[in-house]
N, CA, C and O atoms as a MOPAC input file, in Angstrom:
PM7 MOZYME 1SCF
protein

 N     51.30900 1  -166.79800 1    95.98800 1
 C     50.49000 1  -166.23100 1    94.96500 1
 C     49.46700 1  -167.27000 1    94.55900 1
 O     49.79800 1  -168.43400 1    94.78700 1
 N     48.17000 1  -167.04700 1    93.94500 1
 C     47.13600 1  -167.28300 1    93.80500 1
 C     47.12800 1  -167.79800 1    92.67200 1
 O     47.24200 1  -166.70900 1    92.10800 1
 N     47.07300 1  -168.89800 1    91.38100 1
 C     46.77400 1  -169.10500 1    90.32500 1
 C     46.09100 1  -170.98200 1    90.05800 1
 O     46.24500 1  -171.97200 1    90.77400 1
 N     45.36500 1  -170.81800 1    88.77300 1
 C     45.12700 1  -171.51500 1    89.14400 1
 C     44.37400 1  -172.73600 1    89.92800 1
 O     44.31200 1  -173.94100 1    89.68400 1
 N     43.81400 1  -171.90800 1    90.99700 1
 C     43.04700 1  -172.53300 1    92.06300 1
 C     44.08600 1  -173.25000 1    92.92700 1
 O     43.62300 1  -174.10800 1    93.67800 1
 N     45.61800 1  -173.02100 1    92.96200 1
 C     45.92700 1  -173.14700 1    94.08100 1
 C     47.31100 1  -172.20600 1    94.39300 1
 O     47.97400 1  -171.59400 1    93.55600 1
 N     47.58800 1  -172.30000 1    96.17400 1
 C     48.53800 1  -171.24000 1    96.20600 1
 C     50.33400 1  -171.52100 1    96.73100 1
 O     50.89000 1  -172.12800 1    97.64700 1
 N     50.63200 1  -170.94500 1    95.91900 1
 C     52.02500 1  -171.18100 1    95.81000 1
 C     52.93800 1  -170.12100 1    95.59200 1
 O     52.63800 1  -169.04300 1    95.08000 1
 N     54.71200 1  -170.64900 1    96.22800 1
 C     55.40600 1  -169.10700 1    96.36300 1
 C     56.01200 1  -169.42100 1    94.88100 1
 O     55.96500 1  -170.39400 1    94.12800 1
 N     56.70300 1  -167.91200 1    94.82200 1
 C     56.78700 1  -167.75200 1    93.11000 1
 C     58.03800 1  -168.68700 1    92.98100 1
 O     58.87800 1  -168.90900 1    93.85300 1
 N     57.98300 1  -169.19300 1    91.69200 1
 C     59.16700 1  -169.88800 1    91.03500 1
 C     60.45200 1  -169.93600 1    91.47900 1
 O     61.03300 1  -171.02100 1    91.46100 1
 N     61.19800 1  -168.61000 1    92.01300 1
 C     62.37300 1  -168.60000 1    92.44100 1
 C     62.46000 1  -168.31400 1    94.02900 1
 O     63.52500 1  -168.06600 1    94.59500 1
 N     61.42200 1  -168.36800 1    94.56500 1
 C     61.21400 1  -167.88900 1    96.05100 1
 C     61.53200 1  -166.67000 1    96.72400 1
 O     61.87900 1  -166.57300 1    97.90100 1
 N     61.33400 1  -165.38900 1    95.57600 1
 C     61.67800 1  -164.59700 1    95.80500 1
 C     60.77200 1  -163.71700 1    96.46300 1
 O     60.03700 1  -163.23800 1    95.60000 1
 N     60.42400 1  -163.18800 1    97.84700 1
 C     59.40700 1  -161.75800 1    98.18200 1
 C     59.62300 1  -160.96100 1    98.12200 1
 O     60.57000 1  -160.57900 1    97.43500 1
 N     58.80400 1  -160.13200 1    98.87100 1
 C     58.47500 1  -158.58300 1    98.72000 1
 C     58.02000 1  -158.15500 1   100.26500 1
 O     57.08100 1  -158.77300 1   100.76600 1
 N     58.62300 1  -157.18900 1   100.95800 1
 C     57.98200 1  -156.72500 1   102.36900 1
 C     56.87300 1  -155.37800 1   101.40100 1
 O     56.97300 1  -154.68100 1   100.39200 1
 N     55.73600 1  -155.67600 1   102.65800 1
 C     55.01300 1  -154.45500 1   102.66500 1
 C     55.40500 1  -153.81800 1   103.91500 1
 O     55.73400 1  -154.54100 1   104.85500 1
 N     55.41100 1  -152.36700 1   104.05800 1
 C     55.94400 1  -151.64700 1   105.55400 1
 C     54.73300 1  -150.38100 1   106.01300 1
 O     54.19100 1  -149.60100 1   105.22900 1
 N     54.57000 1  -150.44600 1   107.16100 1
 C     54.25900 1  -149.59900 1   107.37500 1
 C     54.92900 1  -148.34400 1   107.20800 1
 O     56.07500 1  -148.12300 1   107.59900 1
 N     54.15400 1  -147.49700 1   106.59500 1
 C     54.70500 1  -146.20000 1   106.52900 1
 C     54.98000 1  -145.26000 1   107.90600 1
 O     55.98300 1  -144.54800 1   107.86900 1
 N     54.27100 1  -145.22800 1   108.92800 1
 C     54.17900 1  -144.36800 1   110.24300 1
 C     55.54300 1  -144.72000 1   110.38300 1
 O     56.38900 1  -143.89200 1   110.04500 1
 N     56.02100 1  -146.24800 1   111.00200 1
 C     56.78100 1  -147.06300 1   111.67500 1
 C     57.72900 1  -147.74300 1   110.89500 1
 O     58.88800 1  -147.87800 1   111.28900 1
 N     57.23600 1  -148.28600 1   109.56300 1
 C     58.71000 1  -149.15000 1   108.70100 1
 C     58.75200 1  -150.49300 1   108.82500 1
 O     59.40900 1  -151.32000 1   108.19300 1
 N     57.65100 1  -150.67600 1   110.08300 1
 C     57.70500 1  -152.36700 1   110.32600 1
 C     56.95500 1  -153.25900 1   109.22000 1
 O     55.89700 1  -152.97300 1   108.65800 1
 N     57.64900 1  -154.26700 1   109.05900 1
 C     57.27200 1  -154.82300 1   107.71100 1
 C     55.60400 1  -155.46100 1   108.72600 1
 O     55.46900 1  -155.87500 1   109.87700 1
 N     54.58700 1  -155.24100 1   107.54700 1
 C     53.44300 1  -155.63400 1   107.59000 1
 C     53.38800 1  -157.47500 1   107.32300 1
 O     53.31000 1  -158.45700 1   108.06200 1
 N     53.47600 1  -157.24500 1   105.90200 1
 C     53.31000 1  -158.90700 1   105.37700 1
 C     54.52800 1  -159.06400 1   104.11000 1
 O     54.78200 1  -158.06700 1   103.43500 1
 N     55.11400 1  -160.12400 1   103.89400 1
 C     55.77300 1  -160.71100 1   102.79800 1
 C     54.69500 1  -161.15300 1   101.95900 1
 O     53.71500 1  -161.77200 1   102.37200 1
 N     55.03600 1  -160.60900 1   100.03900 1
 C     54.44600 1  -161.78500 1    99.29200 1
 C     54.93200 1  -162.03000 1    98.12600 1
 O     55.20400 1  -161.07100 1    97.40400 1
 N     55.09700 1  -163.02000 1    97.78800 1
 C     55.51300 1  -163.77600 1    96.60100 1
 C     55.86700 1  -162.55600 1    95.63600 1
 O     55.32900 1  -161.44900 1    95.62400 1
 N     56.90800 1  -163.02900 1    94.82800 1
 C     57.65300 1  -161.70000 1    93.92700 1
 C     57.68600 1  -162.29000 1    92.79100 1
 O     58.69000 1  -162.94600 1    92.51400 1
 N     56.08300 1  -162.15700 1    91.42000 1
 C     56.11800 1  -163.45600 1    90.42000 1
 C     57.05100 1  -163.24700 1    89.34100 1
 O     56.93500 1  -162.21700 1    88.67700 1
 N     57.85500 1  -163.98200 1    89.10100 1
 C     58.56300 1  -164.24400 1    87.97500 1
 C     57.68700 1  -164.25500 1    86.87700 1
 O     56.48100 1  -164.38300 1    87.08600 1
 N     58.34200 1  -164.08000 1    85.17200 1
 C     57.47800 1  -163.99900 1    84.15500 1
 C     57.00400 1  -165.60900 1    83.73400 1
 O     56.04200 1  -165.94200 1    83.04100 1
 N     58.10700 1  -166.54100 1    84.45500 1
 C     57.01600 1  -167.80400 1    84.27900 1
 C     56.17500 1  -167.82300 1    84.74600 1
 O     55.25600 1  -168.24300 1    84.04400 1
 N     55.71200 1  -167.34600 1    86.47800 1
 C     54.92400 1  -167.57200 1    86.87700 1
 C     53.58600 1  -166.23200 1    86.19800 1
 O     52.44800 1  -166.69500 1    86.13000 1
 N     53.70300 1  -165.10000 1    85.85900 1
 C     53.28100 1  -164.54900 1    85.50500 1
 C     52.47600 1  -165.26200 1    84.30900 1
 O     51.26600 1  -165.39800 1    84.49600 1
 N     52.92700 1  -165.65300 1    83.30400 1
 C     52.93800 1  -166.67300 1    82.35800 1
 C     52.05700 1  -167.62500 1    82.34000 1
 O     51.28200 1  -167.58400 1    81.38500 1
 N     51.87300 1  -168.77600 1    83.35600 1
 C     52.14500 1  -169.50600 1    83.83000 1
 C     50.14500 1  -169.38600 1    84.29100 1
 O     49.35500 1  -170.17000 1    83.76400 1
 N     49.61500 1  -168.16700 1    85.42700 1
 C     49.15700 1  -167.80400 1    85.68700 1
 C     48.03700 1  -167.40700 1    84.38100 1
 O     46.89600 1  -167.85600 1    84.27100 1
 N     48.66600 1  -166.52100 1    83.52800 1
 C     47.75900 1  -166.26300 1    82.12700 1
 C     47.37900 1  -167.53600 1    81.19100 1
 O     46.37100 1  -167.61000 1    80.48900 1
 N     48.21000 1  -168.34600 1    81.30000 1
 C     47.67300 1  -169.94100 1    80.75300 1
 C     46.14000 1  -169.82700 1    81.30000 1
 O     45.10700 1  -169.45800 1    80.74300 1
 N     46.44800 1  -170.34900 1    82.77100 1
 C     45.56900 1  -171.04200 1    83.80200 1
 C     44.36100 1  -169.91600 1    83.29600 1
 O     43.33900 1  -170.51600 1    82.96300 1
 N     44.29200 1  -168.96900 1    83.21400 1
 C     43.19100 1  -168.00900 1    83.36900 1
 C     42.82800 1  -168.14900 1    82.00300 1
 O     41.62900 1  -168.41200 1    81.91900 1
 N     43.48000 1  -168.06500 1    80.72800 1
 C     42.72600 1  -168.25400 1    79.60600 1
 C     42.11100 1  -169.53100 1    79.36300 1
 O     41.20800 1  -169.73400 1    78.55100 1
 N     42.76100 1  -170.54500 1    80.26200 1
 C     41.86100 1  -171.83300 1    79.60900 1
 C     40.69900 1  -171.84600 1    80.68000 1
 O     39.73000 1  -172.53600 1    80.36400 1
 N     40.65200 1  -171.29900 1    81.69800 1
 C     39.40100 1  -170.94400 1    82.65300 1
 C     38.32400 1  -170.08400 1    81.64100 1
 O     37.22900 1  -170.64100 1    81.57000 1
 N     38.43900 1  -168.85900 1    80.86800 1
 C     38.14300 1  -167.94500 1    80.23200 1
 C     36.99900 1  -168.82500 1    79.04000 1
 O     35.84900 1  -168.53500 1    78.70900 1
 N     37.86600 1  -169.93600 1    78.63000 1
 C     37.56100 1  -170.62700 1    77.16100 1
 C     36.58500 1  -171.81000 1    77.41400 1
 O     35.83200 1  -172.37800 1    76.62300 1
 N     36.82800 1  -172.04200 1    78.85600 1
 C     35.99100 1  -173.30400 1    79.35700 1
 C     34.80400 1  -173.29500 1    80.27800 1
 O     33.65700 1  -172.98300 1    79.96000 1
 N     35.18100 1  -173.63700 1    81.33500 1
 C     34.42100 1  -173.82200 1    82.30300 1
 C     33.36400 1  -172.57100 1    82.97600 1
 O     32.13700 1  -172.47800 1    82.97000 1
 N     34.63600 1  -171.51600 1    83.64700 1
 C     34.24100 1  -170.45100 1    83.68700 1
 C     33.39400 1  -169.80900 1    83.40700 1
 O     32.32300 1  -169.48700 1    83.92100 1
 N     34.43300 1  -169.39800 1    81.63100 1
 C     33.86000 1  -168.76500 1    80.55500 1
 C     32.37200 1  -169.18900 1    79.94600 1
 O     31.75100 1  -168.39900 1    79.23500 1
 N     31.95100 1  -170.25300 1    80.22100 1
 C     30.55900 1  -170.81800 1    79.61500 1
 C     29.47500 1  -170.67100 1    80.89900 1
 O     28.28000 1  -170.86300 1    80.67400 1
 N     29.88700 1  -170.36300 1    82.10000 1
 C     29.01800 1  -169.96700 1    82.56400 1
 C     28.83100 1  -168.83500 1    83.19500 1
 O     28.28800 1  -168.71200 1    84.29400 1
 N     29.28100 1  -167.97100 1    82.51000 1
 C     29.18600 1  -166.44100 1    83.27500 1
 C     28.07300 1  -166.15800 1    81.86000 1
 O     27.84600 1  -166.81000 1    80.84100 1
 N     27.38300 1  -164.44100 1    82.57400 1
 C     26.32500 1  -164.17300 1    81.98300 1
 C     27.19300 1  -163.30700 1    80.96300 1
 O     28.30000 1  -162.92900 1    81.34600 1
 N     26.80500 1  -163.01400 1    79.84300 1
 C     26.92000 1  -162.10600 1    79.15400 1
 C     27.59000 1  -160.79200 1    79.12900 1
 O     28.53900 1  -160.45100 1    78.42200 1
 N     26.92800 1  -160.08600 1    80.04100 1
 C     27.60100 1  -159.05700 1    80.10900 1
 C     28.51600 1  -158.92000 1    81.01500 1
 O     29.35300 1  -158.04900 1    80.78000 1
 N     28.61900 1  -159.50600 1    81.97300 1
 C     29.47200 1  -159.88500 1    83.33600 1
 C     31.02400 1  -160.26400 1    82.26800 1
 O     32.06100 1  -159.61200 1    82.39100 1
 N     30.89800 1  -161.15400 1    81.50400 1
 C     31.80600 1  -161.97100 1    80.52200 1
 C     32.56900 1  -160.23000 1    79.63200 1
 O     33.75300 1  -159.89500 1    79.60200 1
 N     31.44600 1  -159.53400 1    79.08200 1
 C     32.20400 1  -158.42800 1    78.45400 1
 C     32.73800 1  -157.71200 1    79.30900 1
 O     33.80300 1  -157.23500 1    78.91800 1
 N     32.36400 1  -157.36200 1    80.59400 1
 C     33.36700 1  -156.30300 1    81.35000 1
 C     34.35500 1  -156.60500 1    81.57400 1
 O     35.36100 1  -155.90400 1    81.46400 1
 N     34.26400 1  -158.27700 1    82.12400 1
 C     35.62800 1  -158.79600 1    82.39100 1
 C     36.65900 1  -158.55400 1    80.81500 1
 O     37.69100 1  -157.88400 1    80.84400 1
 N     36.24300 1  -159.09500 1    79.78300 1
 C     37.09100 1  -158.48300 1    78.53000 1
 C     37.55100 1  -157.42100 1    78.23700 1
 O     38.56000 1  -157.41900 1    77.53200 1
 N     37.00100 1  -156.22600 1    78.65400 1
 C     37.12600 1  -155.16700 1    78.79800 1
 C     37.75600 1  -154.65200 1    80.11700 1
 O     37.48500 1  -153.48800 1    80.41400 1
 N     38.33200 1  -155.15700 1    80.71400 1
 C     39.33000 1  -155.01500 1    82.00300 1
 C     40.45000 1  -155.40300 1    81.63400 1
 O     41.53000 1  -154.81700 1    81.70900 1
 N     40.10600 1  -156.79300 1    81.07100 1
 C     41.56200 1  -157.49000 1    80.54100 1
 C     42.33100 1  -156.69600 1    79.42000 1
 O     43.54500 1  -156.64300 1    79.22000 1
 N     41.55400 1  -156.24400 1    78.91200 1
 C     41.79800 1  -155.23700 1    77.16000 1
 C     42.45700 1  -154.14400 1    77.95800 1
 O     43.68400 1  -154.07000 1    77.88500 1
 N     41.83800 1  -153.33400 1    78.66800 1
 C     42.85500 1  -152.15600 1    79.85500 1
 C     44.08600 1  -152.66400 1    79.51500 1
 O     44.85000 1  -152.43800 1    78.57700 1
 N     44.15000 1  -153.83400 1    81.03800 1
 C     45.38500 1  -154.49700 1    81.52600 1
 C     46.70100 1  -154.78400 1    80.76200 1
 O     47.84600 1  -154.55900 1    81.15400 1
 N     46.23400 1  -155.41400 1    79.40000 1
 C     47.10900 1  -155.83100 1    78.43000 1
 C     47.31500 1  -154.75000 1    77.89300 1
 O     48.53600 1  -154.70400 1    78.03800 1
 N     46.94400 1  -153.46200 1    77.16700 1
 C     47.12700 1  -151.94100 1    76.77700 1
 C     48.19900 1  -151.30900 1    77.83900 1
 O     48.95100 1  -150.44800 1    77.38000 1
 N     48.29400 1  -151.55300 1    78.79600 1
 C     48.80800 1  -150.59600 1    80.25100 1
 C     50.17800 1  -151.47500 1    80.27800 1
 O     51.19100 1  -151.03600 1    80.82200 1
 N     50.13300 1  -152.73300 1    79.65700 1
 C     51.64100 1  -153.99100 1    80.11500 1
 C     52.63900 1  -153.75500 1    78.96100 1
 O     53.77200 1  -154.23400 1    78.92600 1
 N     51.87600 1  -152.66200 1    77.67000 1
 C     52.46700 1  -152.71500 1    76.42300 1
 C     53.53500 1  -151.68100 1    76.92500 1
 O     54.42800 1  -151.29900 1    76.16800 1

C-alpha cells in the first residue's frame, strides 16, 4: 500500500486476492490495511494537506479535493 510517499505491506502482513471472475484465478494480491495503517496513512495526508502540498495547489483544485474528502468521511460514518 501506498502512503506517505512510500510503499509498504500493511502492518500485520495481511492480503487480499483479486480473482478473475470467468476463471477464479487469482489476478493480483494487495495489502489488507489495518486501522493503524489506515490511520497512519490519514496522518501522512493531513500534514501533506496543511503543508507542502496544500500551499501549492490552486484554489479550486484544493476545494474539490475537500469536498471529496467531506463525501469520504460522511460514507465511513
Amino acid at each position: 500500500m501506498g502512503s506517505n510517499n512510500e510503499w509498504s505491506a500493511s502492518s500485520d502482513g495481511k492480503t487480499f486476492d483479486t480473482k478473475n471472475p470467468f476463471n477464479d484465478q487469482s489476478l493480483l494480491s494487495f495489502s489488507h490495511a489495518t486501522k493503524d495503517d489506515v490511520d497512519r496513512a490519514v496522518k501522512a495526508a493531513r500534514k501533506a494537506f496543511q503543508t507542502t502540498w496544500g500551499n501549492n495547489i490552486h484554489a479550486t483544485e484544493r476545494a474539490a479535493c475537500e469536498s471529496i474528502l467531506d463525501v469520504l468521511y460522511k460514507a465511513d460514518e
